[in-house]
N, CA, C and O atoms as a DFTB+ gen file, in Angstrom:
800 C
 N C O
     1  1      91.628     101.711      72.443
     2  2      91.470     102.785      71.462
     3  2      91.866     104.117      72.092
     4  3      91.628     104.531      73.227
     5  1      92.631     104.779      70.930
     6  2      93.131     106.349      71.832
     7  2      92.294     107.107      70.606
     8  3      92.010     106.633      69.506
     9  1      91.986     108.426      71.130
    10  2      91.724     109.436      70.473
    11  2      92.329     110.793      70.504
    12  3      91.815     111.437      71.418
    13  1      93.294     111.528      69.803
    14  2      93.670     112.888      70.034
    15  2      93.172     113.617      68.641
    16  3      93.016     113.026      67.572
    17  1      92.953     115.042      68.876
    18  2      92.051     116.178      68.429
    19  2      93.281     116.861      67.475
    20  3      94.429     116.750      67.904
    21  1      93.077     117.500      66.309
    22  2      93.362     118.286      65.752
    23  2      92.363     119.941      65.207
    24  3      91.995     120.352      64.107
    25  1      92.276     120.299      66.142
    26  2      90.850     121.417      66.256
    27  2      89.875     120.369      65.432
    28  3      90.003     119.291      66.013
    29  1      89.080     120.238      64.475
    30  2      88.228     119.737      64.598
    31  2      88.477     117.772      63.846
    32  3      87.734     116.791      63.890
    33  1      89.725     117.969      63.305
    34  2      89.699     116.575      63.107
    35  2      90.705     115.466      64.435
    36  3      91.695     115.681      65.135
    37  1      89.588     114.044      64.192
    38  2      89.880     113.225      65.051
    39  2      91.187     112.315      64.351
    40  3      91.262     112.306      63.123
    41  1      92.399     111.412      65.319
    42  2      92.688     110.840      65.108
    43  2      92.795     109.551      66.037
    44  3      93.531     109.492      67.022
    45  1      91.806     108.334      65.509
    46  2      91.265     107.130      66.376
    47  2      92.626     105.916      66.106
    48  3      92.836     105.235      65.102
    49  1      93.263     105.962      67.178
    50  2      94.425     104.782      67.133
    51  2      93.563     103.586      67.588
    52  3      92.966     103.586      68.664
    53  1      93.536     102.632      66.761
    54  2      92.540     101.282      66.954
    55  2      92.877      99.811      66.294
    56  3      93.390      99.773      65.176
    57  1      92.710      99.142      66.691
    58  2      93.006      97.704      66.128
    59  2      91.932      97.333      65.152
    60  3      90.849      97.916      65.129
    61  1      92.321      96.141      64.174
    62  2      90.893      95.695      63.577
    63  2      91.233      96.355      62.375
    64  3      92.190      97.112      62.213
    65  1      90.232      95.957      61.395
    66  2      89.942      96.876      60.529
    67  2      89.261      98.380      59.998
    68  3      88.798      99.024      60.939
    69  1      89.167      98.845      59.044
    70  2      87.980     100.352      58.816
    71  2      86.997      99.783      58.897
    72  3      86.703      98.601      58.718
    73  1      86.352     100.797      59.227
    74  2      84.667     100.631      59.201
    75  2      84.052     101.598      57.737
    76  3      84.603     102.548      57.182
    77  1      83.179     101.156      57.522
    78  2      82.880     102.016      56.384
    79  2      83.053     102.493      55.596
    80  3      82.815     101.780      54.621
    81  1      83.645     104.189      55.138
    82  2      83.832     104.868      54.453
    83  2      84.850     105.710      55.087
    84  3      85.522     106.600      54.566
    85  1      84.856     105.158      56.657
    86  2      86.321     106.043      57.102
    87  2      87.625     105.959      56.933
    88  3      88.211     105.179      57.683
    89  1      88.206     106.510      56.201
    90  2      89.549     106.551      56.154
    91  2      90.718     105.826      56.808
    92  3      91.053     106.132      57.952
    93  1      91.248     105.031      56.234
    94  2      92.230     104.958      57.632
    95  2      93.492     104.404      57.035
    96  3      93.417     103.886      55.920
    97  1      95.187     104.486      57.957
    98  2      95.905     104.120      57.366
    99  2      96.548     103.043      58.339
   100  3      96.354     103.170      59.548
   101  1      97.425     101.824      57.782
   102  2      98.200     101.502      58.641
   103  2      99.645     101.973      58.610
   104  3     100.158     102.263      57.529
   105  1     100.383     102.070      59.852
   106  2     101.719     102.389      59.829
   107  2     102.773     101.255      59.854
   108  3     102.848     100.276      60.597
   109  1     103.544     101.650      58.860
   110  2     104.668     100.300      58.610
   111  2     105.750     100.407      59.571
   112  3     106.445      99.395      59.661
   113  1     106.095     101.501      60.397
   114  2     106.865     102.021      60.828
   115  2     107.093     103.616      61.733
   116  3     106.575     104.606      61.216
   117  1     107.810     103.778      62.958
   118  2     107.572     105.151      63.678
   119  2     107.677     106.349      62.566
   120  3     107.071     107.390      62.820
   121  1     107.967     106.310      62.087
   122  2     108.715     107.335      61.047
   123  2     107.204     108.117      60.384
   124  3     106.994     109.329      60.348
   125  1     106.039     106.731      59.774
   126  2     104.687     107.483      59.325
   127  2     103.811     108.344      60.250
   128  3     102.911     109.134      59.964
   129  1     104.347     107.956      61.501
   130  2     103.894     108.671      62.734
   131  2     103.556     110.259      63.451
   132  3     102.972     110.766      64.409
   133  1     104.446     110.650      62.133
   134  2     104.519     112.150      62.340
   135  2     103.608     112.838      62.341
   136  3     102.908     112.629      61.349
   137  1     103.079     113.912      63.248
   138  2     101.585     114.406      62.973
   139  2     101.435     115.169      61.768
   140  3     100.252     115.167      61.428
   141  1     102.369     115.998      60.775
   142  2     102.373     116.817      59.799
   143  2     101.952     115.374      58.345
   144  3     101.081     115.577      57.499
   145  1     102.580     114.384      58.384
   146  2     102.317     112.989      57.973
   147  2     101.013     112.661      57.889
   148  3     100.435     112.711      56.804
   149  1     100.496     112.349      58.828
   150  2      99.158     111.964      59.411
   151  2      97.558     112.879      58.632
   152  3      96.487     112.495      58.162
   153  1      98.356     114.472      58.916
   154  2      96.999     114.941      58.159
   155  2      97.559     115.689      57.429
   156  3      97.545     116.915      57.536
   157  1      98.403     114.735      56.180
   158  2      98.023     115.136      54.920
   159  2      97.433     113.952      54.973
   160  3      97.404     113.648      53.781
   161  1      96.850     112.915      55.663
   162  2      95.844     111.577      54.863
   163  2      94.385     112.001      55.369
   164  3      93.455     111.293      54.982
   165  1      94.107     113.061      56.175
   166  2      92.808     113.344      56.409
   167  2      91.853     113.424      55.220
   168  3      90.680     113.076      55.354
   169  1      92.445     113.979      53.792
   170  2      91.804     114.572      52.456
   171  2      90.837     115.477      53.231
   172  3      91.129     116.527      53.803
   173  1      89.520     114.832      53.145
   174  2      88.456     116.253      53.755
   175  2      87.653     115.645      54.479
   176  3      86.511     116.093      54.577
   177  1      88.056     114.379      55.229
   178  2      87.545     113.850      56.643
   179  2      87.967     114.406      57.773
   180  3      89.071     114.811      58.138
   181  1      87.197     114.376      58.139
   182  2      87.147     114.637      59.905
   183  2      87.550     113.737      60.849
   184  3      87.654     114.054      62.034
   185  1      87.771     112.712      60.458
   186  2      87.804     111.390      61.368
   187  2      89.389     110.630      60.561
   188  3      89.690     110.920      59.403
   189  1      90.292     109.602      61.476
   190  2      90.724     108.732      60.723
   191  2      91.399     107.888      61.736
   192  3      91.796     108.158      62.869
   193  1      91.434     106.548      60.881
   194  2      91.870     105.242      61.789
   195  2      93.100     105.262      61.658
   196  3      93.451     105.448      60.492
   197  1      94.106     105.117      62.566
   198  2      95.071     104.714      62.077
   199  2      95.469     103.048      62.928
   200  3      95.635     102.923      64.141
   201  1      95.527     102.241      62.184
   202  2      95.440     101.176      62.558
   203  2      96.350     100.254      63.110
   204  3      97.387     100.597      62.543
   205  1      96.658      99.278      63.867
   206  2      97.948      98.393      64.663
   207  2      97.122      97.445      65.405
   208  3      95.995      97.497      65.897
   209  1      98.096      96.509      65.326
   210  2      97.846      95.242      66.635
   211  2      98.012      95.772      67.377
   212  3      97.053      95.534      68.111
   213  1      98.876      96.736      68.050
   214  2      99.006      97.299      69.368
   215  2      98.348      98.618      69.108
   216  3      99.070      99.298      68.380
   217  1      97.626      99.012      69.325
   218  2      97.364     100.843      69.384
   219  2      97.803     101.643      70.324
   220  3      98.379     102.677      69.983
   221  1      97.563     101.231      72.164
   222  2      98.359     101.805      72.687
   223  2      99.915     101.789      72.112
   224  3     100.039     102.989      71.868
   225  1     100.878     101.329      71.831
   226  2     102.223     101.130      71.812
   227  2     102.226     102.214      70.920
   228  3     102.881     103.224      71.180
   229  1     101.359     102.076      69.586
   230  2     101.420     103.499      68.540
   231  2     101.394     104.414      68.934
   232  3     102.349     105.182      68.816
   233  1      99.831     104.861      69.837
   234  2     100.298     106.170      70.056
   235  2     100.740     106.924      70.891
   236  3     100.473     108.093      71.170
   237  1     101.852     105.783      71.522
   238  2     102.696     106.317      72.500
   239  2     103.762     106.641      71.467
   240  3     104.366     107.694      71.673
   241  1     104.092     105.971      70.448
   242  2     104.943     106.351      69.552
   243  2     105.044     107.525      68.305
   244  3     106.031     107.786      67.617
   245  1     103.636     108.159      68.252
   246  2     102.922     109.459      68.046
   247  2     103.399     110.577      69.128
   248  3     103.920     111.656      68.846
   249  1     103.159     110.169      70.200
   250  2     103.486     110.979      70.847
   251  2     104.973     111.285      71.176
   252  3     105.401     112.344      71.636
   253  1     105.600     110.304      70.899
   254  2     107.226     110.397      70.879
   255  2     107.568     111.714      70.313
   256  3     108.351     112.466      70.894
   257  1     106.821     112.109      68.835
   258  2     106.913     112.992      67.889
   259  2     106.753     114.477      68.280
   260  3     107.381     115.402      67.766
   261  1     105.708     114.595      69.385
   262  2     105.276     115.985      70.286
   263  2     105.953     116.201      71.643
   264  3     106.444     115.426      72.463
   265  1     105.886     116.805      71.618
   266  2     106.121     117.688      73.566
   267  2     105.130     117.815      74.539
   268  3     104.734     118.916      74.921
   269  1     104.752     116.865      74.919
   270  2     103.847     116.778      75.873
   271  2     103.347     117.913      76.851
   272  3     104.223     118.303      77.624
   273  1     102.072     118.541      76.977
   274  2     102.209     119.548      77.741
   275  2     100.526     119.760      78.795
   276  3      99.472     120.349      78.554
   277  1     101.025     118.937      79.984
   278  2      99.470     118.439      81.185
   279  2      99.234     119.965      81.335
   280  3     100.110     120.829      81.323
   281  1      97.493     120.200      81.522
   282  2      96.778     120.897      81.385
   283  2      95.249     120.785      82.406
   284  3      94.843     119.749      82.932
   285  1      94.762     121.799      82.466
   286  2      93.381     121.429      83.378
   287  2      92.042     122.116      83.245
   288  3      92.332     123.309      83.154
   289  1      91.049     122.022      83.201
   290  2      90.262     122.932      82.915
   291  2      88.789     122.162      83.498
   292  3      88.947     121.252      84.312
   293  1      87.720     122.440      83.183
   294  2      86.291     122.295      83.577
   295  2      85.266     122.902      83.154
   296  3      85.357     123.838      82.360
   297  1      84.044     122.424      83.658
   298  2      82.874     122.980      83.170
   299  2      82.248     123.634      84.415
   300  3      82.195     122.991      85.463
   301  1      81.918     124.504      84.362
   302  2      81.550     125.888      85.748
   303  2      79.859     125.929      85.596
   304  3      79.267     126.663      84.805
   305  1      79.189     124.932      86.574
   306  2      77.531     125.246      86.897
   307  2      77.664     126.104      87.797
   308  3      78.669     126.260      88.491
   309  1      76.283     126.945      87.862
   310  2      76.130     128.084      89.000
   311  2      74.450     127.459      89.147
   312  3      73.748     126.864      88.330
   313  1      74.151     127.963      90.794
   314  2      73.191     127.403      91.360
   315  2      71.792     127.389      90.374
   316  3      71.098     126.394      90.579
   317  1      71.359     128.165      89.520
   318  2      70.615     128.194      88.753
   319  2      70.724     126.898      87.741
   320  3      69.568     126.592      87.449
   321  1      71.497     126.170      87.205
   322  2      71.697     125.215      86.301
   323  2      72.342     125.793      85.229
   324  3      72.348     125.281      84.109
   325  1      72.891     126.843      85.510
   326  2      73.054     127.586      83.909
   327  2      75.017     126.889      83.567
   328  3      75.798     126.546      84.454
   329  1      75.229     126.885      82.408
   330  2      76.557     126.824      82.431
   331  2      77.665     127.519      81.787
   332  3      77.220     127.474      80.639
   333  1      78.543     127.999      81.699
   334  2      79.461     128.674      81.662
   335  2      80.425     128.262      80.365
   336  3      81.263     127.360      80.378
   337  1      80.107     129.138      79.239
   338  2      81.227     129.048      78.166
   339  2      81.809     130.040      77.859
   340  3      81.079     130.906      78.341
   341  1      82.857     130.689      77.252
   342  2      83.813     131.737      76.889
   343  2      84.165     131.897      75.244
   344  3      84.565     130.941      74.580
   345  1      83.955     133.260      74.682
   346  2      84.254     133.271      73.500
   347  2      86.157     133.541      73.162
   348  3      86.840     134.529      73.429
   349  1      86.401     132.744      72.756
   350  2      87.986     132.833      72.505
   351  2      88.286     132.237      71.422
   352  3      88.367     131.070      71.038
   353  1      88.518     133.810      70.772
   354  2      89.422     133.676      69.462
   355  2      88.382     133.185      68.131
   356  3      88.614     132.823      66.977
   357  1      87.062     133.391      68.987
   358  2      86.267     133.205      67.630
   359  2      85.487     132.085      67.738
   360  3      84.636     131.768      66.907
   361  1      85.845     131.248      69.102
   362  2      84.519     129.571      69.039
   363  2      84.246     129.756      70.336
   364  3      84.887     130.519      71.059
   365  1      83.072     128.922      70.775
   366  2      83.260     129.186      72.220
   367  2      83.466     127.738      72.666
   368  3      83.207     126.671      72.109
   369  1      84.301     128.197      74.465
   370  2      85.461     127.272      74.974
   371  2      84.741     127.064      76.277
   372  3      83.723     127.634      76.668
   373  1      85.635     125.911      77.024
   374  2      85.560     126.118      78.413
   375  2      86.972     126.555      79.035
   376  3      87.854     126.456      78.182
   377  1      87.353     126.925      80.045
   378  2      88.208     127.237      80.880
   379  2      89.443     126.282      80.985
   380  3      89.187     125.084      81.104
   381  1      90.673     126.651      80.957
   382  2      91.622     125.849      80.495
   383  2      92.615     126.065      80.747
   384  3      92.778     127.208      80.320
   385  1      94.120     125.526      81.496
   386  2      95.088     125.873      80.911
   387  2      96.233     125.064      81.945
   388  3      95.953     124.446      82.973
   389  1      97.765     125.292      81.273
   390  2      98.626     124.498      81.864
   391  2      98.883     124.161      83.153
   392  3      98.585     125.105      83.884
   393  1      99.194     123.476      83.594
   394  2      99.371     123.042      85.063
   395  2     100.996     123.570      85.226
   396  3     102.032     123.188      84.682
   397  1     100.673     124.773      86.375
   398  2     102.572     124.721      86.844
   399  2     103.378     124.090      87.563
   400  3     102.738     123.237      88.178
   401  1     104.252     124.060      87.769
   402  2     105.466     123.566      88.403
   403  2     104.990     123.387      89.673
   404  3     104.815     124.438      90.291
   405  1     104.659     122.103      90.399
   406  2     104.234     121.956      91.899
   407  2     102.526     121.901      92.282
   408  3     102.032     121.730      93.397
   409  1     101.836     122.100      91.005
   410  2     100.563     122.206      90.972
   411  2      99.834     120.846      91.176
   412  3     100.542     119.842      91.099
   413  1      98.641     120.705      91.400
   414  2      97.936     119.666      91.048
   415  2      97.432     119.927      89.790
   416  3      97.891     120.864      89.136
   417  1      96.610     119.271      89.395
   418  2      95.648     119.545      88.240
   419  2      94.301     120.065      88.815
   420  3      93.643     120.980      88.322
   421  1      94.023     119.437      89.795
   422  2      92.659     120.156      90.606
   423  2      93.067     121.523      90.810
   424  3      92.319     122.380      90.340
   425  1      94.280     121.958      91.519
   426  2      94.524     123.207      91.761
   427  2      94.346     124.131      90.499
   428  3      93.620     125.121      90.397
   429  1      95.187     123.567      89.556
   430  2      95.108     124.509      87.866
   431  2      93.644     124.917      87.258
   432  3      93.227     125.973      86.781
   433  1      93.065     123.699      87.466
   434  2      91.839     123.735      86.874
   435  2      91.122     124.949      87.743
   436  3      90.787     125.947      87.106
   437  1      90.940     124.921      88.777
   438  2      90.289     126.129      89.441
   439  2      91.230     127.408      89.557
   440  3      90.641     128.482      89.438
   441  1      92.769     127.459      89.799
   442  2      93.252     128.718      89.085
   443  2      92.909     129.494      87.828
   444  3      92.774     130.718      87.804
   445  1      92.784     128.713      86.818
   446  2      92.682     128.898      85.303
   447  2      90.977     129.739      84.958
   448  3      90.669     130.651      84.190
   449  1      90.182     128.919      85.924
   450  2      89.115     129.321      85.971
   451  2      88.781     130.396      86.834
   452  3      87.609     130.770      86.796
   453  1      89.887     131.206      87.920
   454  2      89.465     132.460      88.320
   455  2      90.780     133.363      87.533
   456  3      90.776     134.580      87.722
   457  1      91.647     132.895      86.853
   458  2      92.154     134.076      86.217
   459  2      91.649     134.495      84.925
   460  3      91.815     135.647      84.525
   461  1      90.856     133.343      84.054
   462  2      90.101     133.105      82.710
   463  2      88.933     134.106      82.710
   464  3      88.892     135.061      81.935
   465  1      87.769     133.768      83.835
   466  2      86.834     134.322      84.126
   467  2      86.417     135.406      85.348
   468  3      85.349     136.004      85.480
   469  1      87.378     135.445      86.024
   470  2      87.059     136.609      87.281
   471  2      86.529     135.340      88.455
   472  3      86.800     135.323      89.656
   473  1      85.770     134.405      87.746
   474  2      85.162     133.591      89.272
   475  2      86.220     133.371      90.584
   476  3      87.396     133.167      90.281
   477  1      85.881     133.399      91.964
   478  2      86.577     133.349      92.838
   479  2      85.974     131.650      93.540
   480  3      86.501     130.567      93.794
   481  1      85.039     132.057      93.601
   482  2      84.446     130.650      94.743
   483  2      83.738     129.940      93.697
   484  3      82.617     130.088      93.210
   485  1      84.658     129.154      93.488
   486  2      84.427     127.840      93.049
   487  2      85.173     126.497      93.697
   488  3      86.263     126.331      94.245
   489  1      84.145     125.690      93.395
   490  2      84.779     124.073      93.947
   491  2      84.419     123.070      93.113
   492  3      83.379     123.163      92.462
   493  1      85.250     121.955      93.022
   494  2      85.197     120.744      92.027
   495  2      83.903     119.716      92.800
   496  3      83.821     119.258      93.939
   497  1      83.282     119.650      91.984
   498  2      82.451     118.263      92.238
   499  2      82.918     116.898      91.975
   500  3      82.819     115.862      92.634
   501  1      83.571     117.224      90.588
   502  2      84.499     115.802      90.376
   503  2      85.002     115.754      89.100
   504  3      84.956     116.653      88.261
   505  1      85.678     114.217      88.951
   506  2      86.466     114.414      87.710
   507  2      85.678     113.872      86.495
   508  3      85.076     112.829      86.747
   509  1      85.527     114.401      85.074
   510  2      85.101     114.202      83.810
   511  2      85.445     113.239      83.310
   512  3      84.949     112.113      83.356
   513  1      86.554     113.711      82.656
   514  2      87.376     112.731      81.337
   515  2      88.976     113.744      81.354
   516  3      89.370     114.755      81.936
   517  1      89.473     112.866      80.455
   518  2      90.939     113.534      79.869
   519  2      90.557     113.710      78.632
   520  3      89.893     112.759      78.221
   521  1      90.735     114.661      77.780
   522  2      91.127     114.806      76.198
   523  2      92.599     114.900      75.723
   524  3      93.513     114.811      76.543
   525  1      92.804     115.060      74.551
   526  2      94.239     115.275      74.172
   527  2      94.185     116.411      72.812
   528  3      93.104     116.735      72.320
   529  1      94.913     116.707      72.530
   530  2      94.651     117.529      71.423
   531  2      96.337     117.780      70.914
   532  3      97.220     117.716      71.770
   533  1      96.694     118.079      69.395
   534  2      97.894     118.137      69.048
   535  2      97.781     119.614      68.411
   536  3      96.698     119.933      67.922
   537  1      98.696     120.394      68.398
   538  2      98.883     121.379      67.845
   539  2     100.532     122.136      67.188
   540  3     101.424     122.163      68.035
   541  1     100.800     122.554      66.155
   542  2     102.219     123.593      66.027
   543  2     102.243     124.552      66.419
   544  3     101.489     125.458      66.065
   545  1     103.330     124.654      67.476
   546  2     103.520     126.130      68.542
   547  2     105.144     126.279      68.119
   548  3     105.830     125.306      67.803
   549  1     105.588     127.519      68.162
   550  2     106.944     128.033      68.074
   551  2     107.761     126.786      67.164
   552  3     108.754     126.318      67.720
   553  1     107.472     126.344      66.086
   554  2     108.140     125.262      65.073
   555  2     108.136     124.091      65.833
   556  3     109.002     123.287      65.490
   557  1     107.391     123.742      66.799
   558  2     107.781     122.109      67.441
   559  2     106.169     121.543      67.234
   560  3     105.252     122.312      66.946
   561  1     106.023     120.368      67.391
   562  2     104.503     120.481      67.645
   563  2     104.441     119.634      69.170
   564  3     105.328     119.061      69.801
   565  1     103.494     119.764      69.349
   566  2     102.880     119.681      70.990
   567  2     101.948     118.900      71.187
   568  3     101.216     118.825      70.200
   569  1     101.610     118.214      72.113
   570  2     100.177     117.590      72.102
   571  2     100.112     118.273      73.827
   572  3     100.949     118.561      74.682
   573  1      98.755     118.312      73.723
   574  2      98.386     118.770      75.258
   575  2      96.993     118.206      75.655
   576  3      95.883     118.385      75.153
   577  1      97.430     117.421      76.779
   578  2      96.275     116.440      77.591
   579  2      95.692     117.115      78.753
   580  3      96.318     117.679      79.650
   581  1      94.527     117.004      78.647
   582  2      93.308     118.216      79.575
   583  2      92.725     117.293      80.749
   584  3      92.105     116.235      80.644
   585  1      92.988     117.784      81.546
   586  2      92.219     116.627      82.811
   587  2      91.075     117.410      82.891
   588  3      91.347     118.571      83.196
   589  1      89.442     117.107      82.662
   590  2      88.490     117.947      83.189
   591  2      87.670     117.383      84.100
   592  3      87.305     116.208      84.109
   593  1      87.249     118.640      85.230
   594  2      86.664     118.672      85.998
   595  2      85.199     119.323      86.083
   596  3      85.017     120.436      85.589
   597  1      83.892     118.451      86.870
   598  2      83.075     119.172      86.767
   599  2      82.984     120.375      88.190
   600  3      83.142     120.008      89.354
   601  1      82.709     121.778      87.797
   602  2      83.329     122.517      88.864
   603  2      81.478     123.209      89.027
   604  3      80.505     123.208      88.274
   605  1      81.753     123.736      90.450
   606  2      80.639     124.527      90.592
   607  2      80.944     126.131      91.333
   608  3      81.856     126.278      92.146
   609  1      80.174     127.089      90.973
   610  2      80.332     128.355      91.374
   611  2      79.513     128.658      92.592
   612  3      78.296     128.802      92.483
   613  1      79.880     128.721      93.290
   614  2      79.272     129.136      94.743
   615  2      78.895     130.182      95.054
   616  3      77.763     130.286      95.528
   617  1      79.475     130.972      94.938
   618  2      79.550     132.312      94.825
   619  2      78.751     133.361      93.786
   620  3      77.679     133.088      93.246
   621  1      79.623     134.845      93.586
   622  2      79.005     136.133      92.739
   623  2      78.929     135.523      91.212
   624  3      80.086     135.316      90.848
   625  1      78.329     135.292      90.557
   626  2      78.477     134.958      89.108
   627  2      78.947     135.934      88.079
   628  3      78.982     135.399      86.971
   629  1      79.364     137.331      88.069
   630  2      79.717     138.272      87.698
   631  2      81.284     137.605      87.286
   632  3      82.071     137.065      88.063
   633  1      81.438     137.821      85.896
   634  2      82.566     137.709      85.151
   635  2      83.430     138.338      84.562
   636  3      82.897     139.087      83.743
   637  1      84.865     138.440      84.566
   638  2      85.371     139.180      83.657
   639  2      86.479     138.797      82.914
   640  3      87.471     138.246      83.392
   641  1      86.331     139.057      81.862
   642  2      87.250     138.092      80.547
   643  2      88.412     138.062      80.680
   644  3      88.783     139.167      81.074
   645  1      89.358     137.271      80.546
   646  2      90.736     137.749      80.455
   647  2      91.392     137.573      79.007
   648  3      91.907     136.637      78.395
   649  1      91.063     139.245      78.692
   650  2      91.632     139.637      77.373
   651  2      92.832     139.220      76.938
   652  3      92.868     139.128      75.711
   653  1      94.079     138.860      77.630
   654  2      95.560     138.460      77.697
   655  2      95.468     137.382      76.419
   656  3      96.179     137.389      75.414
   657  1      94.107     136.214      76.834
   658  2      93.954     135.104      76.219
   659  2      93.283     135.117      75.305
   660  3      93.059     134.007      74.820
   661  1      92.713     136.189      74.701
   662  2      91.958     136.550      73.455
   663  2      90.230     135.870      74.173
   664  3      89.394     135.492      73.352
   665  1      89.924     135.805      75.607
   666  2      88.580     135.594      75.407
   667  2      87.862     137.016      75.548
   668  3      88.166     137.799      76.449
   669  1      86.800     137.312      74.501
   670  2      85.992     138.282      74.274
   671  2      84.718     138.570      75.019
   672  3      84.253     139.623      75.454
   673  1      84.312     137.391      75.038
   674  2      82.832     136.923      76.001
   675  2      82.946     136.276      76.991
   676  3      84.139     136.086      77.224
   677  1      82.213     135.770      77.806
   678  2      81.621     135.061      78.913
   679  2      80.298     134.488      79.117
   680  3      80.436     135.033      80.212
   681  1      79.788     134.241      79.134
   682  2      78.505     133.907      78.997
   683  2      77.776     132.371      79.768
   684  3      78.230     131.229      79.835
   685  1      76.537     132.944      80.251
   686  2      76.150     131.673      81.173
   687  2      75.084     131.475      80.388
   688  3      74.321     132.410      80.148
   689  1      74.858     130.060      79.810
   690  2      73.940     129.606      78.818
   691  2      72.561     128.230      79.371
   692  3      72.837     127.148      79.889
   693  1      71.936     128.458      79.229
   694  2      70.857     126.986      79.188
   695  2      70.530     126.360      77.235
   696  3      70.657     126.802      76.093
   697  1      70.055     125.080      77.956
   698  2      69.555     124.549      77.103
   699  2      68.208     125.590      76.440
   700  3      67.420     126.032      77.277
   701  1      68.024     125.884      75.240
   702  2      68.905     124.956      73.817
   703  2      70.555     125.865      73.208
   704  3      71.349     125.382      72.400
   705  1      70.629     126.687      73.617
   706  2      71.672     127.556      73.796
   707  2      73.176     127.039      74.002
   708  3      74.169     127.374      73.355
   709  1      73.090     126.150      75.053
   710  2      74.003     125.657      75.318
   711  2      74.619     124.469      74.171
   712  3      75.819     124.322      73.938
   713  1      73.787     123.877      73.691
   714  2      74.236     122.468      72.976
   715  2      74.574     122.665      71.676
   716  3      75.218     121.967      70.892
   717  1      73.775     124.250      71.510
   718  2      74.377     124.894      69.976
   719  2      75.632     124.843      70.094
   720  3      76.404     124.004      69.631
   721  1      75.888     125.933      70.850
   722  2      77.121     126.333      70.806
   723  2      78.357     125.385      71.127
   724  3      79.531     125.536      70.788
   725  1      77.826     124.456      71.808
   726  2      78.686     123.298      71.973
   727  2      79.069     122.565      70.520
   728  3      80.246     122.365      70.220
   729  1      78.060     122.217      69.725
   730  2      78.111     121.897      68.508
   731  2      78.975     122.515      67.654
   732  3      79.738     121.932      66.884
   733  1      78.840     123.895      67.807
   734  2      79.812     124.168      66.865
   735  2      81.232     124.471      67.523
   736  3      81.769     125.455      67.013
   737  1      81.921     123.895      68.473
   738  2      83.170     124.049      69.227
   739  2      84.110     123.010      68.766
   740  3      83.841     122.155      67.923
   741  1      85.219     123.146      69.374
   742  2      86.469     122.288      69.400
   743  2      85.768     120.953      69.679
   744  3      84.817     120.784      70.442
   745  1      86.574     119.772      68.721
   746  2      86.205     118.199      68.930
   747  2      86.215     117.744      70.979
   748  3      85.543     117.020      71.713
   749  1      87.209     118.540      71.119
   750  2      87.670     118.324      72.978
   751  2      86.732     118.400      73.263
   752  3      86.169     117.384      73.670
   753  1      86.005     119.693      73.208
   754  2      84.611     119.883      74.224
   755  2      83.805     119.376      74.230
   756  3      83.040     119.133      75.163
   757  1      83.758     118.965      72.742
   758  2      82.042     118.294      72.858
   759  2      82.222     116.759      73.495
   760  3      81.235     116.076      73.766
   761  1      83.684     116.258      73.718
   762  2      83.919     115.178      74.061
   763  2      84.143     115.301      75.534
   764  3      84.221     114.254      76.177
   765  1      84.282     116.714      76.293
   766  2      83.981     116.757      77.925
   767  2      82.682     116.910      77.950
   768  3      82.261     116.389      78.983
   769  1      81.427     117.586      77.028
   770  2      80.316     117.599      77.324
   771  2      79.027     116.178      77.204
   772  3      77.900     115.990      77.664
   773  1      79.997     115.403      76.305
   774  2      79.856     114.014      76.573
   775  2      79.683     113.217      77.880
   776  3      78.807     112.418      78.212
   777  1      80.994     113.762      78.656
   778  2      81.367     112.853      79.249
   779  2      80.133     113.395      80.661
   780  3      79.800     112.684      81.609
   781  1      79.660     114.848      80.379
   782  2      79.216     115.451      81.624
   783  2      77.814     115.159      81.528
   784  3      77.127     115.367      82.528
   785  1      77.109     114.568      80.152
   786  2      76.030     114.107      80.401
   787  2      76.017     112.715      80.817
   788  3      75.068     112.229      81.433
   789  1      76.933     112.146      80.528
   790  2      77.417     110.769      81.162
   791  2      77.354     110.629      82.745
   792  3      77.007     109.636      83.385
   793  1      77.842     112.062      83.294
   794  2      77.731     112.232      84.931
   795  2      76.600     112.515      85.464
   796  3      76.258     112.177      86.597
   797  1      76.093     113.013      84.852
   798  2      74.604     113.512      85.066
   799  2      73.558     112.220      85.923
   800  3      72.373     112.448      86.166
């Protein structure tokens, strides 16, 4: 089973039949594959199957359709337990962004997170999950796969936004604070904050 994100709707590539009341389509062919295709069948679900004997093979063939674009990001504890989210563009996020030319993904992920937030001393504890997410940028569309890391701040906790990227806030949150705001975020996150109570 694959899963990639459309800000908040899912699309579950899976074998088998629907379950329930969820939506789902099969594809006769690459061509239904198209993501502009795809969600006009969302109607006003959040979720949808799209179904095959093979699912990997599909949505490698989904992805044929996008421009692939590797990415890195994490979740930032500081010695207190508190954790680290960012207001951008109106939801709040974690720390994020493309991997360059010669980079690792470990490296990006902690670049991203001292040019995002001001943090300097930070270090990875380890690796999360991958997400994927599809989006339309400059008339093409894109999918972009997130390697996350759980990271820790060692250091000054003092932050500062980087406006460039439209984040407004910063903010170091505890429980019950934290799981709100998680709740109401991008499908991605709540699916790295999944994975980080999973590490726990």
């Amino acid at each position: 089973m694959q899963i990639i994100w459309h800000e908040d709707k899912a699309l579950v590539f899976k074998s088998g039949d629907s379950e329930g009341d969820v939506p789902c389509v099969r594809i006769g062919d690459e061509s239904g594959l198209n993501p502009a295709n795809l969600l006009q069948k969302f109607d006003n679900n959040n979720i949808l199957y799209v179904l095959s004997d093979d699912p990997g093979r599909t949505f490698e063939h989904f992805l044929g359709h996008t421009t692939l674009v590797e990415a890195a990001g994490g979740t930032v504890e500081d010695g207190e337990g508190r954790m680290l989210m960012m207001l951008r563009r109106g939801r709040w996020d974690l720390p994020k962004g493309h991997v360059e030319p010669g980079e690792s993904h470990e490296e990006a992920a902690l670049r991203e997170v001292a040019e995002e937030t001001g943090l300097q001393q930070v270090s990875i504890v380890g690796p999360l999950t991958t997400t994927q997410h599809f989006y339309r940028m400059h008339g093409r569309w894109e999918t972009k796969r997130t390697r996350w890391y759980r990271l820790r701040c060692e250091g000054a906790t003092t932050t500062v936004p980087q406006t460039e990227e439209e984040i407004t806030e910063i903010r170091w949150m505890r429980e019950p604070e934290l799981w709100q705001r998680v709740a109401g975020s991008y499908g991605t996150i709540r699916e790295v904050f999944e994975a980080y109570l999973q590490s726990e």
